[in-house]
Chimera marker file (.cmm) of the C-alpha trace (Angstrom):
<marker_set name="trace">
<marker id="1" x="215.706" y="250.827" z="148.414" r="1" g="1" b="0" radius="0.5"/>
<marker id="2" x="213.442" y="253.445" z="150.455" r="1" g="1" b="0" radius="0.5"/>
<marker id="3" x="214.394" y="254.623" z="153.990" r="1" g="1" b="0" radius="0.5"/>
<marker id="4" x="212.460" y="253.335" z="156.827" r="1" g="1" b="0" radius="0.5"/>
<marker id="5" x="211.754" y="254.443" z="160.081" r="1" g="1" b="0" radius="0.5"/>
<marker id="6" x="212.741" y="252.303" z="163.197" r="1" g="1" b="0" radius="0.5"/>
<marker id="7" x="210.448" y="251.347" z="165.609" r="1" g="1" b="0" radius="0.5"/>
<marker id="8" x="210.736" y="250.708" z="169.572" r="1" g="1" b="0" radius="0.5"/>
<marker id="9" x="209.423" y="246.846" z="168.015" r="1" g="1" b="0" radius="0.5"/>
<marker id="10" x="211.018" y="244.841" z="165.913" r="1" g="1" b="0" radius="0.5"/>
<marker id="11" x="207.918" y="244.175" z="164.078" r="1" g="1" b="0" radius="0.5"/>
<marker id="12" x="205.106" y="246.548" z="164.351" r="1" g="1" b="0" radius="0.5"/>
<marker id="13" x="201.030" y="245.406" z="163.897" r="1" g="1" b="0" radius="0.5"/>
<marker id="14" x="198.420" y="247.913" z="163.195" r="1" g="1" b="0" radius="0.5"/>
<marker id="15" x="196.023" y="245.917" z="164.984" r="1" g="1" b="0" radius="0.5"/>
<marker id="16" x="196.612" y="242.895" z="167.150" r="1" g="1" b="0" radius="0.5"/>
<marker id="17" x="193.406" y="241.886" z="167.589" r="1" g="1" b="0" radius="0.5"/>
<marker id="18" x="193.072" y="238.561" z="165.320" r="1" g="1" b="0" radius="0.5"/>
<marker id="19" x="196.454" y="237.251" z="167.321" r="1" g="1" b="0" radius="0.5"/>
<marker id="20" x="195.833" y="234.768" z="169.278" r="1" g="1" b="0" radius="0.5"/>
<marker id="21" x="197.098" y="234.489" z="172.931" r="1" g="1" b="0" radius="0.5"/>
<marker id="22" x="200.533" y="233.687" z="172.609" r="1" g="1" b="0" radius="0.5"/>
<marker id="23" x="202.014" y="234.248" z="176.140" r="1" g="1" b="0" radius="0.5"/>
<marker id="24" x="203.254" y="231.060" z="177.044" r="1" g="1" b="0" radius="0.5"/>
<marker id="25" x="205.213" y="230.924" z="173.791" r="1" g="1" b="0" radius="0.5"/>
<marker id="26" x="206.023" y="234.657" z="173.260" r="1" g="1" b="0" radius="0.5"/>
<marker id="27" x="209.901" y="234.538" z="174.558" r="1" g="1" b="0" radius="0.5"/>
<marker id="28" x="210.666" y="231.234" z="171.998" r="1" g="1" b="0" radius="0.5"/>
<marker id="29" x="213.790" y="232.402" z="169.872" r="1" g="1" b="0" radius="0.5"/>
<marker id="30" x="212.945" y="231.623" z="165.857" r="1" g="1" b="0" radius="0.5"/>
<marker id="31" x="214.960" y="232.763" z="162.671" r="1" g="1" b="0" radius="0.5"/>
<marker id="32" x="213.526" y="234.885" z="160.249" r="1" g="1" b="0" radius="0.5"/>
<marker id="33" x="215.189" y="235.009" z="157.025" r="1" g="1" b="0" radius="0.5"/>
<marker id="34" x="214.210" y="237.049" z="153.754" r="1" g="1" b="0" radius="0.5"/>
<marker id="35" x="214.515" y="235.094" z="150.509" r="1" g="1" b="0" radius="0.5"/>
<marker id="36" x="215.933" y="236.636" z="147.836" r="1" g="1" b="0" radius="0.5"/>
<marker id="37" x="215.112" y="233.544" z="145.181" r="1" g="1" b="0" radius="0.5"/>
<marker id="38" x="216.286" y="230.044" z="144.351" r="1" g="1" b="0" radius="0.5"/>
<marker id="39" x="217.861" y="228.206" z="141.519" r="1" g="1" b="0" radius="0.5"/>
<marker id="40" x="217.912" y="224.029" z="141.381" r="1" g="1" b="0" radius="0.5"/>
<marker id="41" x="221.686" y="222.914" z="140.594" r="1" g="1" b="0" radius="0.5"/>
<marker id="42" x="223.057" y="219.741" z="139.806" r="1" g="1" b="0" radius="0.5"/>
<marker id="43" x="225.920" y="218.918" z="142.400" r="1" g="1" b="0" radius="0.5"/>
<marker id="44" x="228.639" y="219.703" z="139.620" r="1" g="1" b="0" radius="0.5"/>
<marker id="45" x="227.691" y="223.129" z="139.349" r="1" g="1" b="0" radius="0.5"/>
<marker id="46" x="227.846" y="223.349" z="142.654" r="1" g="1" b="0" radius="0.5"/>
<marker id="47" x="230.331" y="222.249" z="143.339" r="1" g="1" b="0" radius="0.5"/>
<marker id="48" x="232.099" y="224.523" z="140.329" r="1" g="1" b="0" radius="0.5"/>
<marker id="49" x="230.858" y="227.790" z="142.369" r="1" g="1" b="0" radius="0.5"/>
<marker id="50" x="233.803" y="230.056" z="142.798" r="1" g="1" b="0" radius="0.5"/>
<marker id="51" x="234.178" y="234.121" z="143.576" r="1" g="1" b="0" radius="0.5"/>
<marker id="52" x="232.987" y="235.898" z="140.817" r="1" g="1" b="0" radius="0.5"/>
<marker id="53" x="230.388" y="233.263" z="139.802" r="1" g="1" b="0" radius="0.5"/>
<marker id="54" x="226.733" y="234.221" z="138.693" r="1" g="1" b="0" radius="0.5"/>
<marker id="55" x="223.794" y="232.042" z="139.639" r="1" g="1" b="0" radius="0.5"/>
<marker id="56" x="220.825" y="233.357" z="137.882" r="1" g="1" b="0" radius="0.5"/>
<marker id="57" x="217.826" y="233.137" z="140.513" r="1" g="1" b="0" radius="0.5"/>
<marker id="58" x="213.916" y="232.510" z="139.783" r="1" g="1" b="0" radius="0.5"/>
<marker id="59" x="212.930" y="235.816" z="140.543" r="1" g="1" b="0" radius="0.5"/>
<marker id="60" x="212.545" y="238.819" z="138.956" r="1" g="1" b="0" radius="0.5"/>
<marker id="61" x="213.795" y="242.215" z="140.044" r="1" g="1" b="0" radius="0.5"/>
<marker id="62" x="210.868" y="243.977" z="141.048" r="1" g="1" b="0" radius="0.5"/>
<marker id="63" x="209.701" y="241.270" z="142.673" r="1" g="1" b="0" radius="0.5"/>
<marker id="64" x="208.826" y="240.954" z="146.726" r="1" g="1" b="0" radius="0.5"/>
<marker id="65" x="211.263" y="238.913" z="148.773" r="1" g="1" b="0" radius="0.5"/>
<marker id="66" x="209.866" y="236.171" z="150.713" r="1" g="1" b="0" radius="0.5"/>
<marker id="67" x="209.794" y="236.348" z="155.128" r="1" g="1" b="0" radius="0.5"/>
<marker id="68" x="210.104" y="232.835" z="155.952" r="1" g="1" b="0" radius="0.5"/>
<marker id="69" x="210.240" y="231.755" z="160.409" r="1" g="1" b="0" radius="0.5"/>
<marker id="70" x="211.835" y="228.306" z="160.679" r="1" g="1" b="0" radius="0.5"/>
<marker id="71" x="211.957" y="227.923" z="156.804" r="1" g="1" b="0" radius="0.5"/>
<marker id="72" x="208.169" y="228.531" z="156.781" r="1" g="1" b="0" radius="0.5"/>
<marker id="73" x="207.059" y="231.473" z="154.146" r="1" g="1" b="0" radius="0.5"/>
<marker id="74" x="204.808" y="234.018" z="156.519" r="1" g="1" b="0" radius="0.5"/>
<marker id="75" x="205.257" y="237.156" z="153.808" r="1" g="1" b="0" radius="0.5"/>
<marker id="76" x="206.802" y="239.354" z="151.223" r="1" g="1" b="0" radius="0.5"/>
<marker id="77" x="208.021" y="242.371" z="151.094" r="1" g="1" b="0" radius="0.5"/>
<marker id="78" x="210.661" y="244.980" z="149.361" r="1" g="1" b="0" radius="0.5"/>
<marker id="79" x="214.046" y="245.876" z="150.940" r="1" g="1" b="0" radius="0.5"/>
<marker id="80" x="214.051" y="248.954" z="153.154" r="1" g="1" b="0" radius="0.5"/>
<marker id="81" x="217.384" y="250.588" z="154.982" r="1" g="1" b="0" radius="0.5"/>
<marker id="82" x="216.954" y="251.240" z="158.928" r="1" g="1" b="0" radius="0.5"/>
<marker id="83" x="219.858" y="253.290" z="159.951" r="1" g="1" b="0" radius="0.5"/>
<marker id="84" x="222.618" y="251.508" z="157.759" r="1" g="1" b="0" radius="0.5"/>
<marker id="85" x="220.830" y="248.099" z="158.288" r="1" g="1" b="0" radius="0.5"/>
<marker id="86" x="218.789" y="246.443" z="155.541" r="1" g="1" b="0" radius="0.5"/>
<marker id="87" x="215.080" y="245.638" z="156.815" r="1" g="1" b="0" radius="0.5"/>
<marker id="88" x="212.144" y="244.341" z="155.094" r="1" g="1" b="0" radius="0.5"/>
<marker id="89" x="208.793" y="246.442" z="154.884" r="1" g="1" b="0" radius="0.5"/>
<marker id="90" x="205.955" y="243.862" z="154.980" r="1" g="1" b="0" radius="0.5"/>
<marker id="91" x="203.449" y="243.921" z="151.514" r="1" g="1" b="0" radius="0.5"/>
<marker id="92" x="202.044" y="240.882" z="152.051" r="1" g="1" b="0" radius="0.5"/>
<marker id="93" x="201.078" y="238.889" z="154.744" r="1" g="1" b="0" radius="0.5"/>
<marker id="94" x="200.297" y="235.056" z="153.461" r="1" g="1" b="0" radius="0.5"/>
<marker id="95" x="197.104" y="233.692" z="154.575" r="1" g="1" b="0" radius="0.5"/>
<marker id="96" x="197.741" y="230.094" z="153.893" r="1" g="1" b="0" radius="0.5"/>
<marker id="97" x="201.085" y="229.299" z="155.610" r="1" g="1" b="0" radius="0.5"/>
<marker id="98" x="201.920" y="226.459" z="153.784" r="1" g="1" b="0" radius="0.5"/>
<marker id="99" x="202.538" y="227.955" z="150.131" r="1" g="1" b="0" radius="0.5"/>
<link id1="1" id2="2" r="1" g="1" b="0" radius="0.2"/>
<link id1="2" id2="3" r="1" g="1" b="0" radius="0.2"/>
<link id1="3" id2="4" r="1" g="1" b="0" radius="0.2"/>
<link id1="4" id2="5" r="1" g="1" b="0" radius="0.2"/>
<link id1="5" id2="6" r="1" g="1" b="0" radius="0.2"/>
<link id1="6" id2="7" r="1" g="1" b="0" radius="0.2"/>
<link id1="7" id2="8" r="1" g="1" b="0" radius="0.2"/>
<link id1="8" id2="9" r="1" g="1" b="0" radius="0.2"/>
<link id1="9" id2="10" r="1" g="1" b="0" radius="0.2"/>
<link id1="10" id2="11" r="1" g="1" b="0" radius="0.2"/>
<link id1="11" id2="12" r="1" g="1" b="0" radius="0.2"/>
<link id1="12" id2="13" r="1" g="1" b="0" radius="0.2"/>
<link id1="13" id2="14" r="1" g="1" b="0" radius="0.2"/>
<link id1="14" id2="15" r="1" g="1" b="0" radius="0.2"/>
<link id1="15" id2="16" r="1" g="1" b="0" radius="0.2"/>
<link id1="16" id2="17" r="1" g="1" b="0" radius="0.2"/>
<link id1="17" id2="18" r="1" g="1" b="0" radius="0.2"/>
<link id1="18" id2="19" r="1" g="1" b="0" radius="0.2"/>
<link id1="19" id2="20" r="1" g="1" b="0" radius="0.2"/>
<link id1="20" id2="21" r="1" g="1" b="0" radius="0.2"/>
<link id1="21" id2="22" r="1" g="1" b="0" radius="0.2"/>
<link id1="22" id2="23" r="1" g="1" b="0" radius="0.2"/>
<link id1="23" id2="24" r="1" g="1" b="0" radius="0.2"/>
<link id1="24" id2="25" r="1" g="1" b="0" radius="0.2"/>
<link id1="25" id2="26" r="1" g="1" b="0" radius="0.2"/>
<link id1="26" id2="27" r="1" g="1" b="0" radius="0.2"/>
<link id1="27" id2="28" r="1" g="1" b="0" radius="0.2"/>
<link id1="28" id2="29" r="1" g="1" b="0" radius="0.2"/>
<link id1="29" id2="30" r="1" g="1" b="0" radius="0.2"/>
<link id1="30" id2="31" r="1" g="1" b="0" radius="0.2"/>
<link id1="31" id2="32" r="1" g="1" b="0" radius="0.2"/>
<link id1="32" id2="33" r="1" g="1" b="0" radius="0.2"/>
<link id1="33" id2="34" r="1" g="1" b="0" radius="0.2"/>
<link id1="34" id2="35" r="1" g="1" b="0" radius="0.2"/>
<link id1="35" id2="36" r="1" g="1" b="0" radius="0.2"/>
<link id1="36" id2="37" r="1" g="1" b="0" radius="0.2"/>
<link id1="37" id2="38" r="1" g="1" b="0" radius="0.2"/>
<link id1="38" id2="39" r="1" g="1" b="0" radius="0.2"/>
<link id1="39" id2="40" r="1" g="1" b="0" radius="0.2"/>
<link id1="40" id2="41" r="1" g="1" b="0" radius="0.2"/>
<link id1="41" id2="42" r="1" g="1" b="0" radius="0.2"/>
<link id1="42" id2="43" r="1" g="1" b="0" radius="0.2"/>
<link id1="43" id2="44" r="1" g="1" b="0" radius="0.2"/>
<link id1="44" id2="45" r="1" g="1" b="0" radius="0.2"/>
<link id1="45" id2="46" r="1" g="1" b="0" radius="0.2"/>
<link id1="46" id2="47" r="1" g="1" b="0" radius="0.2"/>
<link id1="47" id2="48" r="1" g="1" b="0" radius="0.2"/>
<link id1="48" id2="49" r="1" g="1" b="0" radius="0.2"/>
<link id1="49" id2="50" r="1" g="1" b="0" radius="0.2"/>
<link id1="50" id2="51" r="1" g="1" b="0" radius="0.2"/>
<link id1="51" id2="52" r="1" g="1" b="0" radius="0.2"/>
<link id1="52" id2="53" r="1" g="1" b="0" radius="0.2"/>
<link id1="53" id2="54" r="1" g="1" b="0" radius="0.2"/>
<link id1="54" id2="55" r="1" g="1" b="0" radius="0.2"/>
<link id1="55" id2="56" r="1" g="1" b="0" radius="0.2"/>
<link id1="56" id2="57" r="1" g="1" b="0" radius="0.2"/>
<link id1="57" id2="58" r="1" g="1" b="0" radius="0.2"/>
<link id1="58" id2="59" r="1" g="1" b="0" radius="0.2"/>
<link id1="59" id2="60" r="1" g="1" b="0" radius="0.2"/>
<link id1="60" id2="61" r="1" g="1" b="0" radius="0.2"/>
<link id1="61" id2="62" r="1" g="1" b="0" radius="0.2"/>
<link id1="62" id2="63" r="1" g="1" b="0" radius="0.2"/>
<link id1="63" id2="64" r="1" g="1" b="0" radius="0.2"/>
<link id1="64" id2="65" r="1" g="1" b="0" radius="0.2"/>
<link id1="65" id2="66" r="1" g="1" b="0" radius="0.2"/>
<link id1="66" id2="67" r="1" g="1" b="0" radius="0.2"/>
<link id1="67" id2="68" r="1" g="1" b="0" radius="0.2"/>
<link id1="68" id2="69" r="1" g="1" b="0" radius="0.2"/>
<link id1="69" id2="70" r="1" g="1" b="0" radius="0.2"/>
<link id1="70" id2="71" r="1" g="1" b="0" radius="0.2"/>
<link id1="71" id2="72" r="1" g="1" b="0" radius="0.2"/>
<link id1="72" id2="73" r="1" g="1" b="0" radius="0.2"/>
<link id1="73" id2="74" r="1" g="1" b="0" radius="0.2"/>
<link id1="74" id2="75" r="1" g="1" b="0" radius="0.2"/>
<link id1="75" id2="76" r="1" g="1" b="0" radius="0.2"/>
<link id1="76" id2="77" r="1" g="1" b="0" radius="0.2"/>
<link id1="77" id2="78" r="1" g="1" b="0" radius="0.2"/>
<link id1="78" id2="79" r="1" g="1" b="0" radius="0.2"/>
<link id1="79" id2="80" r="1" g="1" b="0" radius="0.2"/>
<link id1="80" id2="81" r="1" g="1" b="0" radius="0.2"/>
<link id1="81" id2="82" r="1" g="1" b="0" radius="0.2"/>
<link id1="82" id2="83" r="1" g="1" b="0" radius="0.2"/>
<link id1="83" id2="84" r="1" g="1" b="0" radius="0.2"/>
<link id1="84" id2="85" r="1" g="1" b="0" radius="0.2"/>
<link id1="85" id2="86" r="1" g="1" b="0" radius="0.2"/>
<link id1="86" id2="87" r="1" g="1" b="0" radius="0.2"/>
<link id1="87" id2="88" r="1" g="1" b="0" radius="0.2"/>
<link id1="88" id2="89" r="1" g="1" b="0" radius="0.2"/>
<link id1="89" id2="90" r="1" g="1" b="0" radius="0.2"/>
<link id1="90" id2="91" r="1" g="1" b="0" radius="0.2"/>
<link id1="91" id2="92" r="1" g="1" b="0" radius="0.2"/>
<link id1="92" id2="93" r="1" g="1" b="0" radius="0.2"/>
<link id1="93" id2="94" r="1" g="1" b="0" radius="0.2"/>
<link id1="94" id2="95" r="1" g="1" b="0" radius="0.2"/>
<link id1="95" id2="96" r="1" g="1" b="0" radius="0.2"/>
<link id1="96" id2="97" r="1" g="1" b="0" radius="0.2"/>
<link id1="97" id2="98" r="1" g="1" b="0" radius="0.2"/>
<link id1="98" id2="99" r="1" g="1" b="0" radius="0.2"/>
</marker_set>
């Protein structure tokens, strides 16, 4: 993990100029959650999952996590730490939201 340095933003742009007008819809609350990988079970094995259980994911270790808003994947990136609190530093911004 590399240290990162907080902005006054949550999420900083470099240039906001392809984003569209969003003012009417700027203050709607949405999650963002970072990925880390996924693994299909059958419902035995899940329900079998106990403390101290491994569940090998489909993703490697030097892989990007995915950003997903509502569930939708926007990006990837790698795991930063912002004063004691894990971030995510953005690598990839996906063009074609519905990957």
């Amino acid at each position: 993990m590399s240290e990162a340095t907080p902005t006054d933003h949550p999420v900083a742009h470099e240039s906001e100029e392809h984003i569209p007008d969003l003012s009417l819809v700027r203050d709607v609350k949405v999650i963002a959650s970072v990925e880390v990988g996924r693994r299909q079970l059958t419902l035995a094995d899940a329900l079998n999952i106990a403390p101290g259980a491994i569940i090998q994911l489909n993703r490697e270790i030097d892989s990007p996590l995915d950003l997903r808003i509502n569930g939708q994947l926007v990006a990837r990136g790698e795991v930063v730490v912002v004063d004691n609190d894990f971030g995510l530093r953005i690598v990839e911004v996906i063009d074609d939201p519905q990957v």
